[in-house]
Each structure stands twice: as structure tokens, then as C-alpha cells.
N, C-alpha and C positions, 0 to 999 in steps of 0.2 A: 828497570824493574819497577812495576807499578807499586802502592803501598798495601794494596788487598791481594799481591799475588800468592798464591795457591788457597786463595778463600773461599768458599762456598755459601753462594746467598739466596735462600728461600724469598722469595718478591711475589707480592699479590695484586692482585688488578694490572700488573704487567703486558699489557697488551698496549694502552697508547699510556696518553697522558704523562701524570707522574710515574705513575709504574715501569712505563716504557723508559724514561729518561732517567732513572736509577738505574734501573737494568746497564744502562750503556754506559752511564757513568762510571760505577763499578766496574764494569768489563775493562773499561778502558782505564783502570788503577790495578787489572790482574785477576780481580776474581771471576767466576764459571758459578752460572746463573739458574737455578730451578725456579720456573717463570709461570703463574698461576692468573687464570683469568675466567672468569663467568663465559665469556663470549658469547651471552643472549640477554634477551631486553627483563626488565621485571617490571612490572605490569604499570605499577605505581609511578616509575620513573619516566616524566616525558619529554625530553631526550633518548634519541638513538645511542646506544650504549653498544661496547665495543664488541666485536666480530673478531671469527678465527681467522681472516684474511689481515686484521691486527694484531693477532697474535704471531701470524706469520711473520708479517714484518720489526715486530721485536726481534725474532727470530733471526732474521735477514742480518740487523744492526748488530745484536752480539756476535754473532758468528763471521760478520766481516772486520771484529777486530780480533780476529783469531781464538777468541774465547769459544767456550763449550756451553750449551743450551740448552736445558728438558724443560720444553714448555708442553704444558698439562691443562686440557680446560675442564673448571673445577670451580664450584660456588660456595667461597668461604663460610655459608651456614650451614655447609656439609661438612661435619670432621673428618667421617669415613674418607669422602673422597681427597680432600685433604691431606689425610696419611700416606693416600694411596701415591698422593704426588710427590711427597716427602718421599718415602721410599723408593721411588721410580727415581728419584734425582739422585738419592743418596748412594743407589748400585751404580749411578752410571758417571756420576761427578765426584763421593766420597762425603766426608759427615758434612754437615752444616755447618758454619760459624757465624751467621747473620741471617738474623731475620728484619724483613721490611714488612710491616703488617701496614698495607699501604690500600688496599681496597676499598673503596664507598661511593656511597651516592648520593646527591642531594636533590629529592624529587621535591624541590619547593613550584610552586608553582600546577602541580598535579590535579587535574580534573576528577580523578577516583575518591573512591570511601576515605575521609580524613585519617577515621580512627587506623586502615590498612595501610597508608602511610607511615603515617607513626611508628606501627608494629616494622614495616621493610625497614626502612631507615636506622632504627635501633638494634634490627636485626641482623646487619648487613657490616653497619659502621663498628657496633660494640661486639655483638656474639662474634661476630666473624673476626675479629681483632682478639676475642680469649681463642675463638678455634686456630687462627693459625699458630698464637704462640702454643696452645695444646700439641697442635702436629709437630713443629719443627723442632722445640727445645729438648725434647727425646735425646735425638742424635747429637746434637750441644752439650749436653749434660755428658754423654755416656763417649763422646771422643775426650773432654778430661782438658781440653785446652782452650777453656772459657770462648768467651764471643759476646757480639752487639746486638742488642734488638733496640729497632725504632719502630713507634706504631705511630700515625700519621694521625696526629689530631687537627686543631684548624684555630684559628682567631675563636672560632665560637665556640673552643672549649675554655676557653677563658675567660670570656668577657659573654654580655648577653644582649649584644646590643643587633638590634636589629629585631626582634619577636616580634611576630603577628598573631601568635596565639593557636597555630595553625598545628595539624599534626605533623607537618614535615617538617617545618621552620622547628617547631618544638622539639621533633623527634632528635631533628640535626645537631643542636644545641646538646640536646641530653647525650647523647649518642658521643658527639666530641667531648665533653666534659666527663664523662665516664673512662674512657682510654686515658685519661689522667689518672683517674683511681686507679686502673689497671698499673698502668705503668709503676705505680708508687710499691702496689703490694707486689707485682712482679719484680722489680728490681730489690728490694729487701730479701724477696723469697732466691732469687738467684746469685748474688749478690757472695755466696757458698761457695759457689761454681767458679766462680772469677767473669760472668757473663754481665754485662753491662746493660742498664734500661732505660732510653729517652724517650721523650715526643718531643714531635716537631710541629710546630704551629705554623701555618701560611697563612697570609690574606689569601685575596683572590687570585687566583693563576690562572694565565691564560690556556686552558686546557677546554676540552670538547665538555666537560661537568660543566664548567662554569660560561662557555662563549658557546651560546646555545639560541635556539629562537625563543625557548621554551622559559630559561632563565631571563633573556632581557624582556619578555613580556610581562613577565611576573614581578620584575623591578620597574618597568615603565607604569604598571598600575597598582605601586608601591612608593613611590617617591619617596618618602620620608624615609624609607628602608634602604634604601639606592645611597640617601645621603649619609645616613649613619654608618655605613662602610666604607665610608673614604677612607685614603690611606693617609698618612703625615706627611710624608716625601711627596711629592711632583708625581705619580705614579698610579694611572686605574688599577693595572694589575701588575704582578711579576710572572715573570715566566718558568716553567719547570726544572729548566736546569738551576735556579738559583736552591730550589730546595734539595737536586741531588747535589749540589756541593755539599750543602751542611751536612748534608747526610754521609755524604764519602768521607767527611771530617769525623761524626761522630762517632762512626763504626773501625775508624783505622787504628793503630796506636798513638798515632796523636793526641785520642780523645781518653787515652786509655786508663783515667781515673775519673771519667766524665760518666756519674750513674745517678739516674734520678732528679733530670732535672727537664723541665718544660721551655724548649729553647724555640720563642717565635723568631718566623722569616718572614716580616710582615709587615714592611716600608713603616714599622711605627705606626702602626694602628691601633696597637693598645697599649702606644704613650698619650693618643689623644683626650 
């Protein structure tokens, strides 16, 4: 028996990436997954951004470790539709106990309007991080048997290194550094309930956001920016599943006096 068996976990951006490898993670510790993903490009963002033929195959992964699946495609700056997914999962899997407010984008590098940048990025990364915990904690609260949320910050909600002054670099920065403030009044405000509230900090991950053509163009004519992100360890990047570990760890009973606290997976990047 896995340690999240009979859990139910709200995940956003779940189509590839990190979303995808929490999804399976979890499945694969016992819990049945209500799996949220945009599945179309935003305008600003230039990278290809994920498809329902990726949501399918999230889909494929949970369900071949025998786990249960309601994937919904749904754009975290929509609360409506959002609820709409909550409640679709919650008739067909039962209430919530975990939320992964895991969704974002990092359109650095972007040819379009700066200022509309900015606005995506913070709209995307931050609002869409208060809308999913708006949607999901409902059924959290009112099942009466506490639960985990992590929202998915980054190295750059901590530290500031790397700005170019740009709206996306900017937006991204502000955008990660605010799901900390979140996090802080969230976890005080739920804290009632017996529901737990972390971030999770990552360097770079080798994911389709970050290993892009779009991204290493915009670091090769950045250099100084390229070097300011190095890690401490021997290591360009980490890969997805080291941040569903920590996460499988934060949300289990393991962690289960672990609330309010900013926990980076970030080969020591902001020891340097």
C-alpha cells in the first residue's frame, strides 16, 4: 500500500512536464488524480506549449498504474472552469486532499508586446495559483480530514538573480515571489482545517518550459544570465521527478507537521 492510498489530488499544468511526473508519482504512492491542463499555446509564450494528445498521455501513465484519472482541459485564469473540474473529479474520484498548484510559464525570450508578457506571466503563474487553491480547497475544507497543498514556486522566487529588466524575466520573478506570499497567508488561513501549505522551489528542470529552442536562444544572447544560474552541484539541470519526490514527501504523513515553509530542489543554487 502506497502512502497517498485512497487520496485525491487536484494537479494543474498536468499534461507533460512536472505536472505529468507528480501525477504519476502520486498514482504510484496510491492516490487518483483530477489532472488540469490549458492544452493550447498563449500568445506571449514562444515555446509550443502542451496538447490534449499530452494530456492523453498523462492519462495513459495514471491509468496504467491502476489508478483513476479525470483529466479536464481548463486554463488556471479561469476559476469557473476550474470549479467545473473540481467538481467533475470530485463526483467521479470523491473530495480532495491535495492540491498541486503546479501550472506556469516562462515566456522569456518572447518577440511580442513586453508590457503583455508581464501581464501573462503573472497572470498565469500567480492568479492562476490563488484560482486553483479558490477551486479545490472547498472540498478540503468541507470533507473535515485536512490535506496538503503545494504551489510550485521556483529559485526565482527567492533570489533575483538573473533580471534583465524585461517583462517576462520580471513578470517571472514577481510572479514566483508572490506564491510565497500566497503560500504564507494560505497556510495561516488553513492551518484551522488541519490542511498543510508549502512551495517548492526548483532550479532548472529538464522539461519542455525550460529545454526549448526558444529558451537556449535567449540564454545564448544573455550570457551573463546563463552564468548567473548555475547550479552549486556538478549539475545544468535536474530532472522532474526529483521534484515529485519532495512533493510525494510533503503531501504524505511524513511531512505531516511540515506547514509554511519554502523548501528549494535546487542542486544549491541559492547557497551560491
Amino acid at each position: 500500500m502506497g502512502k497517498l492510498e485512497g487520496k485525491v489530488a487536484f494537479i494543474t499544468g498536468a499534461a507533460r512536464g512536472q505536472g505529468r511526473s507528480h501525477a504519476v508519482r502520486l498514482a504510484q504512492e496510491g492516490a487518483d488524480v483530477i489532472a488540469v491542463d490549458i492544452c493550447s499555446q498563449i500568445d506571449s509564450v514562444p515555446y509550443p506549449m502542451a496538447t490534449s494528445a499530452d494530456l492523453e498521455e498523462t492519462v495513459a501513465a495514471v491509468e496504467g498504474l491502476d489508478r483513476r484519472i479525470v483529466a479536464v482541459e481548463a486554463d488556471v485564469r479561469d476559476i469557473a472552469a476550474l470549479k467545473t473540474a473540481v467538481e467533475r473529479g470530485v463526483a467521479e474520484l470523491g473530495p480532495v486532499d491535495i492540491i498541486l498548484a503546479n501550472a506556469g510559464i516562462a515566456p522569456q525570450g518572447t518577440t511580442i508586446d513586453d508590457d503583455q508578457a508581464f501581464r501573462d506571466v503573472v497572470e498565469v503563474n500567480l492568479f492562476g495559483v490563488h484560482n486553483t487553491v479558490k477551486a479545490g480547497v472547498p472540498s478540503m475544507i468541507e470533507n473535515g480530514r485536512g490535506g496538503a497543498i503545494v504551489l510550485t514556486s521556483s529559485t526565482q522566487g527567492l533570489s533575483g538573480a538573473g533580471g534583465d529588466g524585461t517583462g517576462a524575466t520580471s513578470g517571472y520573478a514577481a510572479s514566483k515571489h508572490g506564491v510565497v506570499g500566497l503560500m504564507h497567508t494560505y497556510a495561516n488561513w488553513l492551518a484551522q482545517y488541519s490542511i498543510r501549505v508549502n512551495t517548492v522551489h526548483p532550479t532548472g528542470v529538464n522539461t519542455p518550459m525550460v529545454v526549448n529552442d526558444a529558451m537556449q536562444a535567449f540564454l545564448a544572447a544573455n550570457p551573463g544570465m546563463g552564468a548567473a544560474m548555475q547550479n552549486l552541484l556538478p549539475v545544468p539541470m535536474i530532472e522532474a521527478l526529483d521534484i515529485s519526490n519532495a512533493i510525494a514527501w510533503l503531501v504524505s504523513d511524513e511531512a505531516r507537521y511540515v506547514t509554511g515553509v519554502t523548501l528549494p530542489v535546487d542542486a544549491g543554487f541559492l547557497a551560491r
